[in-house]
KETOR-193896 format. One record per atom (N, C-alpha, C): x, y, z. Coordinates in steps of 0.05 Angstrom, whole numbers, padded with zeros to 5 digits, always signed. Each point is the difference from the previous one (the first is absolute). Layout:
N
XYZ
...
***
This chain:
365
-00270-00460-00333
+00027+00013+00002
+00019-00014-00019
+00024+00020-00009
+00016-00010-00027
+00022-00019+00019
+00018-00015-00004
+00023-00004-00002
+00014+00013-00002
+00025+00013+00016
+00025+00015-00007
+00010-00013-00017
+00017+00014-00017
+00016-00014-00020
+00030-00009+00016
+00009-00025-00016
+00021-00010+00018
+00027+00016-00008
-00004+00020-00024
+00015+00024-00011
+00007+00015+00019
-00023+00010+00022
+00002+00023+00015
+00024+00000+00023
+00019+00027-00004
+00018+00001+00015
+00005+00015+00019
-00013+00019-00004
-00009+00029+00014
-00033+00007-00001
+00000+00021+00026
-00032+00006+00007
-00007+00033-00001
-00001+00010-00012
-00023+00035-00002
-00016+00013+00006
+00004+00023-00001
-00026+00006+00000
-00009+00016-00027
-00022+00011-00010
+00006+00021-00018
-00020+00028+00011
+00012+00020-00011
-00017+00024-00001
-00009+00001-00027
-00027+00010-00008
-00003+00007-00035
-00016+00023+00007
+00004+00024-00013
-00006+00024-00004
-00025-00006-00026
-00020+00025+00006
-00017+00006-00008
+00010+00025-00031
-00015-00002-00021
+00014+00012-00021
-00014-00007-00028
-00029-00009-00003
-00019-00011-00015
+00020-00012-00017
-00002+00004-00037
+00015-00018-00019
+00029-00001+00009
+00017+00015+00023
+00022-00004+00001
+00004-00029+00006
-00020-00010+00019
+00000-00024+00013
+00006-00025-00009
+00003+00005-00041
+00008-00029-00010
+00030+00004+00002
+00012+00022+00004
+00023-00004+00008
+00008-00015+00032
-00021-00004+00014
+00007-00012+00022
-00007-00037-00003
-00014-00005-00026
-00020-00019-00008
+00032-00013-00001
+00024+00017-00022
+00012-00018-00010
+00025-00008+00016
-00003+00020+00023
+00021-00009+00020
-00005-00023+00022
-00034+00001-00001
+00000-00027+00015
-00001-00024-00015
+00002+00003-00026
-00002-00026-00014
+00017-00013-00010
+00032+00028-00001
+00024-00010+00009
+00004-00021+00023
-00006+00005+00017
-00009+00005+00030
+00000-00037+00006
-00024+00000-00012
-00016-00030-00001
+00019-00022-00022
+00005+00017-00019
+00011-00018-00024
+00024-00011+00021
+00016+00012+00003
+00030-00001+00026
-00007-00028+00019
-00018+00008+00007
+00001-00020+00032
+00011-00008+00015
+00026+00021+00008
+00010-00007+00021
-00006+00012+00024
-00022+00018+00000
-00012+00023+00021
-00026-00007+00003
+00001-00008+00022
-00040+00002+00008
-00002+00030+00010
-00031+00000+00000
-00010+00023+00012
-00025-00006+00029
+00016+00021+00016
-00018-00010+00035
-00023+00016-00002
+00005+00032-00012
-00024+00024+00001
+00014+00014-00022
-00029+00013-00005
-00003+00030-00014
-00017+00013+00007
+00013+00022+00001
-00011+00034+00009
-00015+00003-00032
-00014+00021+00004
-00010+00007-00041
-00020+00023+00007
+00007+00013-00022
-00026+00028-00007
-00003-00007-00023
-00027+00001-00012
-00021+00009-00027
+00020-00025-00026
+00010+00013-00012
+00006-00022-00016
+00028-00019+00008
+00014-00001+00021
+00002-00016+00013
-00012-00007+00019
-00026-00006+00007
-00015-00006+00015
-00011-00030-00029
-00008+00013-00017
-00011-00023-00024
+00034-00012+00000
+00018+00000-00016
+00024-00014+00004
-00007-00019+00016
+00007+00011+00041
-00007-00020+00014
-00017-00023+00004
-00034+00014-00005
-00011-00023+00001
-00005-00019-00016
+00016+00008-00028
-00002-00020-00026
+00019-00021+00003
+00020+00013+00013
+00027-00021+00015
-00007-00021+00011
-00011+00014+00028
-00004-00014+00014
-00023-00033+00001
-00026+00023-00019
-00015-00029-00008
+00012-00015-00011
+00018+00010-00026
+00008-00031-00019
+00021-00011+00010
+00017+00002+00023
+00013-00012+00015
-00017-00011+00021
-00020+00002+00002
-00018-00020+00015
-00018-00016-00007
+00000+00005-00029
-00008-00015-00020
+00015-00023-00015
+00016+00006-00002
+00024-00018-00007
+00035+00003-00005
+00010+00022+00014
+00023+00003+00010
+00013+00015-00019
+00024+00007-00011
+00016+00026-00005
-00012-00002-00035
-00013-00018-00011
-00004-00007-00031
-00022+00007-00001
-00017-00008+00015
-00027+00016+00004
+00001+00039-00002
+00010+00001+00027
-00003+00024+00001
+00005+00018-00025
+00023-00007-00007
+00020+00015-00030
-00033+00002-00025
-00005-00019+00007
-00019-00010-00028
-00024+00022+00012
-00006-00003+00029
-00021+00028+00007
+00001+00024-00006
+00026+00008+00007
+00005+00027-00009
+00000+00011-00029
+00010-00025-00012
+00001+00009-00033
-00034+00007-00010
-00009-00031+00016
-00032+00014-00017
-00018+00021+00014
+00014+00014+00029
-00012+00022+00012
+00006+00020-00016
+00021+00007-00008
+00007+00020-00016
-00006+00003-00028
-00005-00024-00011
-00012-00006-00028
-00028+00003+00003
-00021+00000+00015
-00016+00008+00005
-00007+00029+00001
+00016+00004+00020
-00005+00028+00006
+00007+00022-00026
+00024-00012-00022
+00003+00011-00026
-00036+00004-00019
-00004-00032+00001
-00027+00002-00024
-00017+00018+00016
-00009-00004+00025
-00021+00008+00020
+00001+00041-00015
+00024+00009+00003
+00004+00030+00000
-00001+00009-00031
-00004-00026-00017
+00002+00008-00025
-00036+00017+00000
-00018-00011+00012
-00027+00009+00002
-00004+00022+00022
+00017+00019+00004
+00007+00016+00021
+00008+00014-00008
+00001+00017-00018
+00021+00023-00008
-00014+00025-00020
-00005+00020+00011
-00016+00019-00007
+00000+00008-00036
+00030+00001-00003
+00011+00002-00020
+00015-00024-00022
-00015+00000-00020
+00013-00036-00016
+00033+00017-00011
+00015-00021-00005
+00027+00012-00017
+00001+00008-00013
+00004+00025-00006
+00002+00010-00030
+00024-00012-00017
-00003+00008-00017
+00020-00013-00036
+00023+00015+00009
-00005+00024+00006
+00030+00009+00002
+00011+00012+00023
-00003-00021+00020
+00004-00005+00036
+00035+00001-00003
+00009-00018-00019
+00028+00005-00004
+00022+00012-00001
-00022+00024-00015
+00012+00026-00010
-00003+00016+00022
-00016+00003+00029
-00003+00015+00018
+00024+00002+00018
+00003+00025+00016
+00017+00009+00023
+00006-00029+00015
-00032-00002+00016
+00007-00021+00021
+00021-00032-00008
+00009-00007+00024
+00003-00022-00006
-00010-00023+00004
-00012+00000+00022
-00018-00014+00010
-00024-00019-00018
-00011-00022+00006
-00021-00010-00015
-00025+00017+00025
-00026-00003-00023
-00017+00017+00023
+00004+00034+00011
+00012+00011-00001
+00015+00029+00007
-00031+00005-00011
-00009-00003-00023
-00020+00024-00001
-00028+00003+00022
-00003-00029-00004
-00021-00014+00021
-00001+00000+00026
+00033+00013+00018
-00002+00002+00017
+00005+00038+00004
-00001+00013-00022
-00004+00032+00003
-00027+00006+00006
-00019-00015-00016
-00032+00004-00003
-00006-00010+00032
+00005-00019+00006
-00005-00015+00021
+00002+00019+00026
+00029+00009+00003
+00006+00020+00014
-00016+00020+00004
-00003+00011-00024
-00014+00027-00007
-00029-00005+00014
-00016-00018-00003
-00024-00007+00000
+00002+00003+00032
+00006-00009+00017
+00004-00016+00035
+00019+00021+00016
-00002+00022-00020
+00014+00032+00024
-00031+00016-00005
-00023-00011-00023
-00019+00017-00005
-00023-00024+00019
-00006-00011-00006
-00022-00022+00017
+00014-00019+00015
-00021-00004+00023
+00016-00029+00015
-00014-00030-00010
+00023-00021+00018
-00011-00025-00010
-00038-00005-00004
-00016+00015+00025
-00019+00001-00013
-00014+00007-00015
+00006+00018-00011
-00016+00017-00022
+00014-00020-00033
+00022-00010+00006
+00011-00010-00024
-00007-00027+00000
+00006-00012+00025
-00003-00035-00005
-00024-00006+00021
-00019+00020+00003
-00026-00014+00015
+00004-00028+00006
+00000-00022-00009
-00011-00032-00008
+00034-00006+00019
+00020+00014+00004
+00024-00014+00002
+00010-00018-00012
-00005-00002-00020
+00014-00016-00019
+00036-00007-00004
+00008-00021+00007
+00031+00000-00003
+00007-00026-00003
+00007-00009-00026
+00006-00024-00007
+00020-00010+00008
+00023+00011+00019
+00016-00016+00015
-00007-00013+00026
-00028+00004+00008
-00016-00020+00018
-00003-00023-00010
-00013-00009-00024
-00005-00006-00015
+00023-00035-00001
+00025+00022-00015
+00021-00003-00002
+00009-00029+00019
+00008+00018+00025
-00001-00004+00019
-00007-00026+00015
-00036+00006+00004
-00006-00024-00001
+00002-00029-00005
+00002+00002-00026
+00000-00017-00017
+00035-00019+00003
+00014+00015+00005
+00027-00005+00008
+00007-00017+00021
-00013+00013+00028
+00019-00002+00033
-00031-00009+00008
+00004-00029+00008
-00020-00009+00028
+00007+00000+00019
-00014+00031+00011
+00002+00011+00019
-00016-00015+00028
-00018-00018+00001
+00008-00022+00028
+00015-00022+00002
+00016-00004-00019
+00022-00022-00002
+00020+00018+00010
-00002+00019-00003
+00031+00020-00001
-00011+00006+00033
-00021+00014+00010
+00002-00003+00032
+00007-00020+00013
+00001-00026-00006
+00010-00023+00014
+00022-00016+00004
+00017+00025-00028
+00028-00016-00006
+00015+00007+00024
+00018-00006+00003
+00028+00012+00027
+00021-00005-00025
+00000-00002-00028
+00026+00001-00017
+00013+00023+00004
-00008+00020-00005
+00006+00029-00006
-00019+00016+00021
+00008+00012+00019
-00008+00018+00013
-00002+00029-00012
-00029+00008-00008
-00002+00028-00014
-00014+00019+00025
+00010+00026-00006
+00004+00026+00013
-00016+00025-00024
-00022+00001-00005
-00006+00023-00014
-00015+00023-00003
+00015+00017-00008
+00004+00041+00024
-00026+00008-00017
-00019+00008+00012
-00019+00023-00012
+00003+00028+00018
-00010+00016-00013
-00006+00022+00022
-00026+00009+00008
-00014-00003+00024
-00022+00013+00014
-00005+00026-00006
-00023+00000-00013
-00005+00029-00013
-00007+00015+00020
-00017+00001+00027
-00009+00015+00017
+00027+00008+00019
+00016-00021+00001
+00026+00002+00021
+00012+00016-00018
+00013-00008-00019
+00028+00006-00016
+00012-00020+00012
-00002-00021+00010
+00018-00020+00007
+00007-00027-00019
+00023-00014+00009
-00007-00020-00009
-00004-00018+00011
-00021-00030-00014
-00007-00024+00010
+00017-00019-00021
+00008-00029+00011
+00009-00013-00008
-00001-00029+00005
-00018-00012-00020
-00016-00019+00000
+00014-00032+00005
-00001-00013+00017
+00016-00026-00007
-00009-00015-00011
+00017-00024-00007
-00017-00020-00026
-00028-00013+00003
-00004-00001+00029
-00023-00021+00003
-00027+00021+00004
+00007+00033-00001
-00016+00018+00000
+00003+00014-00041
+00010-00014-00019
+00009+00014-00019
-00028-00014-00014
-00013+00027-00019
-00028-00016-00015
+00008+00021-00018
-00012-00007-00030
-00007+00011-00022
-00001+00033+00005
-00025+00008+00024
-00002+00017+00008
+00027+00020+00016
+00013-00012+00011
+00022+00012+00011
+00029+00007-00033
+00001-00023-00011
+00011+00008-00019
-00005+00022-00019
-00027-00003-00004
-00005+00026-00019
+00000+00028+00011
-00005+00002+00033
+00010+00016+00019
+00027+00011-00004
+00022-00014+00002
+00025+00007-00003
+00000+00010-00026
-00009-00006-00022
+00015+00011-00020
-00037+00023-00013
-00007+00017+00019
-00024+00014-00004
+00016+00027-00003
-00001+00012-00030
+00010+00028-00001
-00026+00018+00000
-00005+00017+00022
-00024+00016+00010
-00013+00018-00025
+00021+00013-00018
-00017+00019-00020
-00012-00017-00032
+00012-00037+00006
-00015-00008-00022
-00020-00022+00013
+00004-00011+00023
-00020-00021+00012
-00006+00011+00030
-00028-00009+00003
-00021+00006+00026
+00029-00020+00018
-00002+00016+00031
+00007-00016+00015
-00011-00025+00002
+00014-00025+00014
-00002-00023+00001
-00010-00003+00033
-00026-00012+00011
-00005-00002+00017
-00001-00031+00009
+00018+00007+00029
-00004-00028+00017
+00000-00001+00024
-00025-00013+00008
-00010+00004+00029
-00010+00024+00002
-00008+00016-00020
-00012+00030+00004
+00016+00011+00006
+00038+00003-00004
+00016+00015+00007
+00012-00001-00035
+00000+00025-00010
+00007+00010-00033
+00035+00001+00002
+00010-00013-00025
+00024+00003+00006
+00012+00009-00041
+00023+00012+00011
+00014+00006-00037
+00032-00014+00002
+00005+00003-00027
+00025-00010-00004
+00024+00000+00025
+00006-00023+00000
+00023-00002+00029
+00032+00025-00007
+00004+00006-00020
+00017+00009-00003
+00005+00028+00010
-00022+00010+00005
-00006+00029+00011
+00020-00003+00026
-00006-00022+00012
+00017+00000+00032
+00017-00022+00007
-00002-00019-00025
+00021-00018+00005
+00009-00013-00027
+00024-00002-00014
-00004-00007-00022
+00027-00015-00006
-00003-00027+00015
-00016-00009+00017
+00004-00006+00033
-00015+00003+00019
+00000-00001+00025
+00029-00017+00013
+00020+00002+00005
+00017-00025+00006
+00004-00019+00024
-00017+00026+00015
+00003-00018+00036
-00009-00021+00017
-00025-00010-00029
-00006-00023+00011
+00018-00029-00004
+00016+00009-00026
+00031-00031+00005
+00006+00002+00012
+00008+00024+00020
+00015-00001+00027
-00003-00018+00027
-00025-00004-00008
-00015-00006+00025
-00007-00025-00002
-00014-00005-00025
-00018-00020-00007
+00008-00035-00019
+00031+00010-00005
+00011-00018-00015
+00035-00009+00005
+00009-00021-00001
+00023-00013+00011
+00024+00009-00016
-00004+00003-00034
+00026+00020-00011
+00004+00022+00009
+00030+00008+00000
+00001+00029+00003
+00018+00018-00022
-00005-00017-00022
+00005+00016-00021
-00022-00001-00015
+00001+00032-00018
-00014+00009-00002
+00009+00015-00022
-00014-00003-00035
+00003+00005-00017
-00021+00014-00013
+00007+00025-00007
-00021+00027-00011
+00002-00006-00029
-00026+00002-00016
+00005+00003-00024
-00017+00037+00002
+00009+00007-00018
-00001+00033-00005
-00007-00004-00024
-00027+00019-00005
-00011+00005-00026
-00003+00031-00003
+00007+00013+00026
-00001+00026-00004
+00031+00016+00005
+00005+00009-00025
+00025+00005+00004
+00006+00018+00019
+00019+00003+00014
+00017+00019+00030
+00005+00015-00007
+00035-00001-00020
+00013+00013-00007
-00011+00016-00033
+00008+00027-00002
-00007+00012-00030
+00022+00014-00004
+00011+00009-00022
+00021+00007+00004
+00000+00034-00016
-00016+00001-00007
-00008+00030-00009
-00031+00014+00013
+00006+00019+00005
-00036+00012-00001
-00022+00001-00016
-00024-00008+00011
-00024+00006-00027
-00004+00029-00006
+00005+00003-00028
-00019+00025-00002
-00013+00009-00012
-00012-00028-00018
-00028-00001-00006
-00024-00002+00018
-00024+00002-00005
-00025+00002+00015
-00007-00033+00006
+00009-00029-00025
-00009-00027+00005
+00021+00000+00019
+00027+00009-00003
+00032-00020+00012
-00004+00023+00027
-00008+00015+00010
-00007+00012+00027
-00029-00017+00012
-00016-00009-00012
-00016-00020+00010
-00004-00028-00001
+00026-00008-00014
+00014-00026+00007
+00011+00004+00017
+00021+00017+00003
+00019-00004+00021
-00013-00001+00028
-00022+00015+00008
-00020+00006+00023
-00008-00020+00005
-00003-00023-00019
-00017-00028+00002
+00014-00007+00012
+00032-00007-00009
+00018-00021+00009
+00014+00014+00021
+00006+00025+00007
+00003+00011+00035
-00015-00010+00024
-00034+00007-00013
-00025-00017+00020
+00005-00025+00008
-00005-00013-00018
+00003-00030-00002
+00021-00014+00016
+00022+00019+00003
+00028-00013+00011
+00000+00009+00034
-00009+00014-00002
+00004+00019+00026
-00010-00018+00027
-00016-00020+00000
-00002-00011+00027
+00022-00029-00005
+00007-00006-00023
+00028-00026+00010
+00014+00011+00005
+00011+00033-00008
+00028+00009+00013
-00003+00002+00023
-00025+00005+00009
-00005+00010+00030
+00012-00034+00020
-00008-00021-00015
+00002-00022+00017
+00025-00009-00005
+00009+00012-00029
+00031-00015+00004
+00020+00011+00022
-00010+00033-00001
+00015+00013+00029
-00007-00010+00028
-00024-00013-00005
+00005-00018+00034
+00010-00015+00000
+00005-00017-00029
+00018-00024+00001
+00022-00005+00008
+00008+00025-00017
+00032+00004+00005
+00006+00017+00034
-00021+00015+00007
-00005+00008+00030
+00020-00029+00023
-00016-00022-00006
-00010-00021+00022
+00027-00022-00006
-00003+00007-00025
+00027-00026-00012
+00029+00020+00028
+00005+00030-00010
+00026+00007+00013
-00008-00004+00033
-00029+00000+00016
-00010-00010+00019
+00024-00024+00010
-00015-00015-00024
+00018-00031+00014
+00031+00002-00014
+00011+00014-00007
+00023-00011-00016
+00016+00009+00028
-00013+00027+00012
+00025+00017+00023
-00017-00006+00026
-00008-00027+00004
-00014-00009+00021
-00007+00014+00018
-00022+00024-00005
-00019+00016+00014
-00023-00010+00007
-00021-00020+00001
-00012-00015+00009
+00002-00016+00025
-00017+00000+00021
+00004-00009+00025
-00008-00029-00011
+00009-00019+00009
-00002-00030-00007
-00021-00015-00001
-00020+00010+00029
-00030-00009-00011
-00014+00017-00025
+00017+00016-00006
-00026+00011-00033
+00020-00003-00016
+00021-00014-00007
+00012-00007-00021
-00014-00020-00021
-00021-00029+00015
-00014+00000-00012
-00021+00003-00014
-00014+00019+00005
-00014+00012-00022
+00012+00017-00022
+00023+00000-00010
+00010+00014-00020
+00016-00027-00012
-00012+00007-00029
+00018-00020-00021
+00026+00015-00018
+00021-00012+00001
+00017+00018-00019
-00006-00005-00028
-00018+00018-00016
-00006-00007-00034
+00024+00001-00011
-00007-00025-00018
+00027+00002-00019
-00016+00018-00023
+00003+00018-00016
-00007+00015-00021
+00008-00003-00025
-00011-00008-00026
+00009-00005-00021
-00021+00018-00023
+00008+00011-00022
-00018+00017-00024
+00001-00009-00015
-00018+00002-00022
+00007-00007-00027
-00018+00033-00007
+00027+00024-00015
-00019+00016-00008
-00004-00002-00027
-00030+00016-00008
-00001+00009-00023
+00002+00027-00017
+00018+00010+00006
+00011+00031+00008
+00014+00004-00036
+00008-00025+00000
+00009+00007-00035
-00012-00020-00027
-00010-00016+00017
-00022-00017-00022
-00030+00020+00000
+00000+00020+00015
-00034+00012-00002
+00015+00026-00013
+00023+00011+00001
+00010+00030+00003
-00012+00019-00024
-00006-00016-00015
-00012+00017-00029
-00032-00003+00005
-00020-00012+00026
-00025-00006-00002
-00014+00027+00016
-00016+00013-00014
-00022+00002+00019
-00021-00003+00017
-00007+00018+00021
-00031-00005+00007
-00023-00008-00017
-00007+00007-00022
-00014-00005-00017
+00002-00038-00007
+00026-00005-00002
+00006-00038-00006
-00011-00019+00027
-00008+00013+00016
-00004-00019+00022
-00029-00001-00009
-00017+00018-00018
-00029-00011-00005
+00002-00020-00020
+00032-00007-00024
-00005-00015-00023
-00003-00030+00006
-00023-00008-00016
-00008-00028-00001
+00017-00016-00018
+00011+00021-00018
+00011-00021-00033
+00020-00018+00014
-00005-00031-00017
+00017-00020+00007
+00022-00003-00007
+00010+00016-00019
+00021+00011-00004
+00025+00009+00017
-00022+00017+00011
+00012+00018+00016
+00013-00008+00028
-00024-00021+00012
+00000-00009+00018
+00015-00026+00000
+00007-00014-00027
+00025-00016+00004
+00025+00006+00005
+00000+00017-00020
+00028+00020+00009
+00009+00011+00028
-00019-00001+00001
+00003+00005+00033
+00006-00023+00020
-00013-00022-00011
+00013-00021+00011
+00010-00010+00000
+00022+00004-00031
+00023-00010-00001
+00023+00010+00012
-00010+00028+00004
+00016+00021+00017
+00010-00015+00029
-00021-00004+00009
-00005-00010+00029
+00011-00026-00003
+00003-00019-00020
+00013-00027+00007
+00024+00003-00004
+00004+00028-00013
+00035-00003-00004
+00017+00019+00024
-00014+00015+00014
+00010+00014+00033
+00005-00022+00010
-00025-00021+00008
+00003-00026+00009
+00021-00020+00000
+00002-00003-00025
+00025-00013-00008
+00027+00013+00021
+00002+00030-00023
+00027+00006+00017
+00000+00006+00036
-00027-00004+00010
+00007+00002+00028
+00001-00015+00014
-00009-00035-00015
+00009-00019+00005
+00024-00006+00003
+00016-00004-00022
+00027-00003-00003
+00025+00016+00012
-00006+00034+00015
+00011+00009+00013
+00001+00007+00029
-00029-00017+00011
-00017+00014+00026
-00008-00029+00017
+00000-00029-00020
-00010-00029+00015
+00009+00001+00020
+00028-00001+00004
+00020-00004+00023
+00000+00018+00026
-00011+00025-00002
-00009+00019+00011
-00022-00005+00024
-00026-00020-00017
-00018-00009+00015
+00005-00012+00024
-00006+00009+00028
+00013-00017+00029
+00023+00014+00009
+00008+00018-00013
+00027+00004+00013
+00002+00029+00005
-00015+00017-00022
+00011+00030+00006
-00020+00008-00019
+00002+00031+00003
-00018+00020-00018
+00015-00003-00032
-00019+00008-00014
+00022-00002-00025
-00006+00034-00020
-00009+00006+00016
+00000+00039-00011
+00008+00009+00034
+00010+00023-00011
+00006+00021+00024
-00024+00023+00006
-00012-00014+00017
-00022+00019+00000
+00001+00029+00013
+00026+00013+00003
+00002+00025-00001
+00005+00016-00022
+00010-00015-00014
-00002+00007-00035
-00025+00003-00007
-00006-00029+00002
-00031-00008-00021
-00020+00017+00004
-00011+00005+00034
-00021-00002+00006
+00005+00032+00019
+00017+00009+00004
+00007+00017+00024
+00022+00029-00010
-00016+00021+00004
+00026+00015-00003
+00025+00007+00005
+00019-00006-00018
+00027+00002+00005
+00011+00020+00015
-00011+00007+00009
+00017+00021+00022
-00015-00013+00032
-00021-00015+00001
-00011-00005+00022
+00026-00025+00012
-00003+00005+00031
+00021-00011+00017
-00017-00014+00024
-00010-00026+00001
-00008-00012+00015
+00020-00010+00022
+00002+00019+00018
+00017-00016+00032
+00026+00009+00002
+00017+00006-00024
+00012+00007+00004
+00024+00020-00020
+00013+00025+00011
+00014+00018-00010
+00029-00004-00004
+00013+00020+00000
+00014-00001-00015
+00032-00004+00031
-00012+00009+00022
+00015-00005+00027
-00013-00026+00011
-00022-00025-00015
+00002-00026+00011
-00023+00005+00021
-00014+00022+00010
-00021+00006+00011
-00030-00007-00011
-00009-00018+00021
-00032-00004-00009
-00021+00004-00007
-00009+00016-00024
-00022+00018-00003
-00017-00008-00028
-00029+00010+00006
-00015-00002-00026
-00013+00032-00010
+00026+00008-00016
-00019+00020-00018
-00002+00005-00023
+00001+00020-00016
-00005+00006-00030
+00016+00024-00007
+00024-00001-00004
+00015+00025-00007
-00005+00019-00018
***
């Protein structure tokens, strides 16, 4: 087990959303995160590529504390760059520059596409081949990491026979469960454990949040978002109508939990709770960092790009949200929510408890 740092002033939790290459944008918010040190972390919730985030965290902070970890992530993702350079159906052409897309990879992930609406993972990847096992591996020691109590991890797959989700805790988290969470069904064979098949957590939780509730002593609770909420025009192309579908999906079970949040929080604010079940409800404090205008020009297609390019940018992206939500949101931590989650998360016309005559009600106008 690490040492807390004698830096640390405040305690977290985090959420990290699932969102493949978006995810170095979450790389660079925790490495803000770590660089800072005035915030420990108690748990994380995580789907698919925040699920890798997490457990790269978590090992190299159990490896050797906030310097470690920073130094994990950099070479998880530098890995995972060379690794995909031998992965790509299509090499660059000379005059990639001169094309529509903007994207690195755009072409490699049309073919790709194209290929996995016509055959499934078996007919294409028999052998299952996926070098972010690999990756992976090689990264996060995964029975050092069952034994830590540093970081308490939470991570969402979905049960293919249920449609449910499962949500693994740290001392149940293996190689196997990770590559679970981040298993997209039409390019990789389900991931089997215990003879129960599971796919990407994001389908039903992305990511799961109810186990901080329960299972950990902060009660704040900071989302990083890799799939953007808000859009501000309609698709009406055929890619930007099947982006947008991605990032609707993907979002649709945290809004579902942020409306219980905000449900249980007005619970206790207008003391409707009988006193023996007051404690089982925690009041979350809620904090975001979105990426709603650092992604706004990205497609579906960029969450398959490997280029390191691409993927720094992205993490510079993410260290500089960091930054400014440091400097406007620290003080926040312990004390109060720091988004309005009927804005953020909730439709503005929705009225939890109460109208406009001071009467108690929950509906949806």
């Amino acid at each position: 087990m690490t040492e807390k740092s004698s830096k640390v002033e405040k305690t977290i939790n985090l959420a990290l959303q699932g969102g493949g290459a978006h995810g170095a944008f979450t790389w660079g918010v925790l490495d803000k995160l770590l660089e800072d040190g005035r915030i420990g972390i108690d748990g994380i919730c995580a789907t698919s590529a925040g699920t890798m985030n997490a457990c790269v965290l978590a090992s190299g902070m159990q490896q050797g504390g906030p310097e470690k970890a920073r130094e994990s992530l950099h070479n998880f993702w530098w890995r995972i760059s060379e690794e995909g350079k031998a992965f790509k159906p299509m090499k660059k052409w000379a005059l990639d520059k001169y094309m529509p897309w903007k994207v690195p990879d755009a072409l490699n992930f049309m073919v790709t596409d194209f290929m996995s609406r016509i055959f499934s993972p078996h007919q294409l990847n028999p052998f299952d081949i996926n070098p972010l096992r690999d990756v992976l591996a090689d990264t996060v020691d995964f029975e050092a990491l069952n034994n830590s109590s540093d970081i308490k991890l939470f991570i969402s797959t979905t049960h293919v026979h249920s449609g449910r989700v499962r949500v693994f805790n740290t001392k149940d988290v293996t190689l196997d469960v990770a590559m679970a969470s981040a298993c997209l069904p039409l390019i990789y064979k389900a991931v089997s454990i215990d003879d129960e098949d599971y796919w990407d957590g994001g389908y039903v939780g992305n990511p799961a949040l109810f186990p901080l509730f329960y299972k950990t002593d902060s009660r704040d609770l900071l989302i990083v978002h890799i799939n953007p909420i808000n859009r501000f025009s309609t698709p009406t192309t055929s890619a930007e109508i099947v982006s947008r579908i991605n990032e609707i999906s993907f979002n649709s079970s945290l809004l579902s939990e942020m409306r219980a949040i905000a449900f249980v929080k007005k619970l206790l604010e207008h003391d409707m709770l009988k006193d023996e079940h007051k404690g089982n409800f925690k009041d979350i404090l809620v904090h975001s960092i979105r990426a709603d205008e650092a992604l706004k020009d990205l497609s579906l297609s960029s969450k398959y790009s490997s280029d390191w390019d691409f993927l720094t940018s992205l993490r510079d992206k993410g260290r500089a949200e960091m930054s400014s939500w440091l400097e406007q949101n620290f003080d926040a931590i312990g004390v109060n929510d720091s988004v309005d989650l009927h804005k953020t998360f909730l439709n503005s016309n929705t009225k939890i408890f109460e109208d406009e005559n001071g009467r108690h009600r929950h509906e949806n106008k």
